[in-house]
N, C-alpha and C positions, 0 to 999 in steps of 0.2 A: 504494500500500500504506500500512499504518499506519507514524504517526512510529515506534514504537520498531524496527520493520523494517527501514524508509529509516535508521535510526539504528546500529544493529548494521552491518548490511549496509555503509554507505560505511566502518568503523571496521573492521569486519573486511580489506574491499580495502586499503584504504591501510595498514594495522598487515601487510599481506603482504607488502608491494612495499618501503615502506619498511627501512633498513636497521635490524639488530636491536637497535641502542644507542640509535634513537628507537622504540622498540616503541609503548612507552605514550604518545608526543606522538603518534602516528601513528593512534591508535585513537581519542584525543580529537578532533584534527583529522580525521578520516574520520568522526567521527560527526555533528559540524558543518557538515563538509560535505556529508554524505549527506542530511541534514534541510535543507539551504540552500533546495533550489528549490522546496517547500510553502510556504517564509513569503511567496511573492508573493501568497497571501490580503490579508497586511495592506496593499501598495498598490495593490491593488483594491478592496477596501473603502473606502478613503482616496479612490478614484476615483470610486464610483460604489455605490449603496444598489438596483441595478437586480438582482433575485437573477437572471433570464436571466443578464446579466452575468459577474453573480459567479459563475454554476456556468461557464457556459462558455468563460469569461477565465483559470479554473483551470487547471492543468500546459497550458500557452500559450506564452508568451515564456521563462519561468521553467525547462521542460521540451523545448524545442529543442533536439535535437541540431547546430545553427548556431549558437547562442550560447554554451551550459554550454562547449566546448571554449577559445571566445576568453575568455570568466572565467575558467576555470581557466588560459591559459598569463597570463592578466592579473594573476592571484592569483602566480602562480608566481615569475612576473616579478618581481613587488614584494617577495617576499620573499628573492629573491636578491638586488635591486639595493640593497637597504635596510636589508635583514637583517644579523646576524651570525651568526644560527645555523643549525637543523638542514639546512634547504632549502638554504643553500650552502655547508653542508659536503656534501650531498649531492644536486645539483642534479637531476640524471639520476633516480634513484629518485624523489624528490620531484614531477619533473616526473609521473610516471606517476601515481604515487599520488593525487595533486590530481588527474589528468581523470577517472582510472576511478570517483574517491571521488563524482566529480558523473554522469556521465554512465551511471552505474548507476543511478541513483535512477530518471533518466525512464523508462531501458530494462524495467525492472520493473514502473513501474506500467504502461506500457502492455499487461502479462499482465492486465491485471484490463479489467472490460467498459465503468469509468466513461468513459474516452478523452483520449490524450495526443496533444498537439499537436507529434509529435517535430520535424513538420519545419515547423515556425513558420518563417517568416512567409509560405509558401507557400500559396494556399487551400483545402487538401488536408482531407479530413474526419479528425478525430483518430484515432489508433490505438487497437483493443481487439479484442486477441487471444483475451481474457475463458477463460482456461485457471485463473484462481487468485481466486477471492475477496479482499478487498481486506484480509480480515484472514484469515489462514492460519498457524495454530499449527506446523503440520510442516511450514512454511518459514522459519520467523524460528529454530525452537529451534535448530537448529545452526548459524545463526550467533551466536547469545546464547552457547551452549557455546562453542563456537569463541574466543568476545573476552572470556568469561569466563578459559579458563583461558590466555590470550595475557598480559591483565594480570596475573595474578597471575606465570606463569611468567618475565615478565617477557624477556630475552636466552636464555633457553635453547632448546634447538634445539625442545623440546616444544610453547614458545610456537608457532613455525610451523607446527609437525605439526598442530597445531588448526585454527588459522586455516585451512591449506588443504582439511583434513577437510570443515569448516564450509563453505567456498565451495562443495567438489564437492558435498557432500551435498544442498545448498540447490540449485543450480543440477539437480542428479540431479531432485531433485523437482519443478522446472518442466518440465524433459522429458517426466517421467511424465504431469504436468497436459496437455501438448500430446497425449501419448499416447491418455491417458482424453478427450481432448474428439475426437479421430478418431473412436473406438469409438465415440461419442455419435453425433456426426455421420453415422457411415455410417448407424447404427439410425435417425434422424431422417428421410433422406432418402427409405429405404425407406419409411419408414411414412407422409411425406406423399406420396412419388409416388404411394402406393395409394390416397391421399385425393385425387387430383388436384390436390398442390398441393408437386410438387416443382420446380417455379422461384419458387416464392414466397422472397421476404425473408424470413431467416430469422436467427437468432443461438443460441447454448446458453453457459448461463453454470451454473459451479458455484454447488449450495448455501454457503449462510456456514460456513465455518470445515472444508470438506475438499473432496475433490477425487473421491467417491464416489457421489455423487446431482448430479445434473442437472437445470435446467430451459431446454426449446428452446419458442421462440415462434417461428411463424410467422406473418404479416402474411397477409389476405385481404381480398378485396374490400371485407366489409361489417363488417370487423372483425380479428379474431387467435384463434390457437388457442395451447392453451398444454399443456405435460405438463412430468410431470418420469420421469426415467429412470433408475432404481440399477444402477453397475454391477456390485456385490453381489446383490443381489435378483431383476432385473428380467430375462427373456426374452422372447423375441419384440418385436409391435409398441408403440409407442411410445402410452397411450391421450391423445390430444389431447382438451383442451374447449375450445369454440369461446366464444368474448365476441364481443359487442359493442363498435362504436365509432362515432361519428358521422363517416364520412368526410366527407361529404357538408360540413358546418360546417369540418371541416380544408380541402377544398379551396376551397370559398369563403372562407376566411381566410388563405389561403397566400401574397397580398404582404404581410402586417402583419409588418413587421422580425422580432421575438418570436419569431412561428413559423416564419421562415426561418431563421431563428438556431438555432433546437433541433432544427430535422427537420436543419441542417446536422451540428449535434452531435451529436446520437444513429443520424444514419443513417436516420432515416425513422419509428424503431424509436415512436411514441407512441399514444395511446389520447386519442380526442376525445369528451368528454362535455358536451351545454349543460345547464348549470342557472341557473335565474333567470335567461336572457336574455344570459347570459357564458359564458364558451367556457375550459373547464380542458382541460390538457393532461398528461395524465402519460407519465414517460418509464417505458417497459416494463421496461429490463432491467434497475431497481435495485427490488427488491421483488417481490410475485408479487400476483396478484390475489385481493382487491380494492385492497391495501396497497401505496400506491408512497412510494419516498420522494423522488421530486422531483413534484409536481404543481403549476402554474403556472395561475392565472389571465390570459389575455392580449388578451380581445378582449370586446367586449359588442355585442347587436343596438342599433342606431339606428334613427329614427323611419321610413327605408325598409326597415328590416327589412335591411339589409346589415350586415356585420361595420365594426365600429371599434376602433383600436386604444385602450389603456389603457396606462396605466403598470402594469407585469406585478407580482402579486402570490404568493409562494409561501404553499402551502397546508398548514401543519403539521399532520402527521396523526400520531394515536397512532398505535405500536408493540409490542404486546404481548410480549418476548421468549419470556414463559414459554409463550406461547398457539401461537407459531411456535415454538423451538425442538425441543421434546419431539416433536411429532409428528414434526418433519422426520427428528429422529435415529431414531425408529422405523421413518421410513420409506426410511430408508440401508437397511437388513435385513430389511422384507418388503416383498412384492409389496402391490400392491392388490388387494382380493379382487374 
């Protein structure tokens, strides 16, 4: 999810648990540490200029539910053994407040479809439960309300009544997002078993910014089909359009590191297109077609007309918000004609 979410969110847990005479160190320190495990951007950047890398190195180590637990009783530790303040005047609260303020952060983002490594260092494909868009307005607002009026009310019993409002409300709403991605899924399945193509790979990931429109890809032989699905709008069958992809170039490139490295991260889920002789790859489930926002240059033909690997290049593509948003939201509340 976005920093200020991951930011709220660990300020709001920790500002709960802790006791109420550290209210406000507890919502600083919970916002610190809710945002701690995104900054392993900077020493992987610092490692390596390789963007595979860099996307896939992402919520990694940094997002482990094996690690985040031994730093926080690490963090914890140091400031009881060394400290003189709030942490050992109140060790026990403290102790909780520091795991949940970290170990919430991974558990979260793995709602969204990018994919968390919860169980690093095992070589398990990342999680993405993909029920929440990575920036989700009616998920962050009530824990922003929530730590807003915690700071100001400061030790009063009201500060908690927020803060907990805030958690259930936000948590309430990821339920609902696992709910609405069911109802998606069932409508998907029917409408590709009738397409003959209900064991196909498949994923549905909310549009940006709600949890009302949908888009499910399914994987095919020669290619992908793709729809989107309002659960306001839309009755009956799902209408899929079919694309293209060059399997055929994915699977004769499929030992070059690169692309085992991404079909590992994304699940399978990409689109192969050659141009000029090189071989791009884009990953399906962040953007909608023709628009992705990770596409990777990773392979180019050689003098026998075999795939060679490259040093992998990402492919910046414009984004028009105004050109995708408007439609999308019009098309939360009608059908297609």
């Amino acid at each position: 999810m976005d920093s200020l979410t991951q930011i709220v969110l660990g300020g709001a847990v920790a500002a709960a648990i802790a006791p109420a005479r550290h209210r406000r160190a507890a919502l600083l320190a919970g916002a610190a540490l809710g945002t701690l495990p995104d900054l392993d951007s900077l020493p992987i950047m610092l490692a390596s200029d390789d963007p595979v890398v860099l996307m896939t190195a992402h919520r990694s180590f940094s997002h482990s539910l094996f690690v985040l637990p031994l730093l926080g009783w690490l963090l914890w530790w140091l400031f009881r053994r060394y400290g003189r303040g709030r942490v050992a005047q109140a060790p026990a609260r403290w102790f909780w407040a520091i795991q949940l303020a970290l170990v919430t952060h991974p558990l979260l983002d793995a709602f969204t479809v990018y994919g968390t490594q919860l169980w690093w260092p095992l070589p398990v494909p990342p999680v993405m439960w993909s029920s929440v868009f990575i920036i989700d307005p009616l998920y962050t607002v009530w824990l922003l309300l929530g730590c807003g009026v915690a700071w100001w009310a400061r030790e009063r019993p009201l500060a908690q009544r927020a803060l907990v409002a805030g958690l259930v409300l936000s948590s309430a709403y990821l339920g609902w997002s696992l709910a609405a991605k069911a109802m998606v899924e069932r409508q998907a399945q029917r409408t590709l078993a009738a397409m003959g193509l209900g064991d196909a790979p498949r994923f549905s990931v909310p549009m940006p910014f709600n949890t009302l429109l949908w888009r499910v890809v399914a994987m095919t032989p020669s290619g992908f089909v793709e729809g989107e699905h309002s659960l306001v709008a839309d009755q009956g069958p799902i209408a899929f359009r079919g694309h293209p992809s060059n399997t055929q170039a994915l699977a004769e490139a499929a030992q070059i590191p690169a692309v085992q490295r991404l079909a590992w991260f994304n699940h399978g889920f990409m689109k192969a297109r050659e141009r000029d002789g090189r071989l791009e790859l884009s990953d399906l489930r962040m953007g909608a077609e023709p628009d992705y926002s990770f596409v990777f240059v990773v392979a180019q033909r050689g003098p026998d007309g075999r795939w060679q690997a490259i040093r992998p290049q990402q492919l910046r593509l414009p984004w028009e918000a105004r050109r995708r948003l408007g439609p999308m939201w019009r098309r939360i509340w009608e059908a297609p004609e």
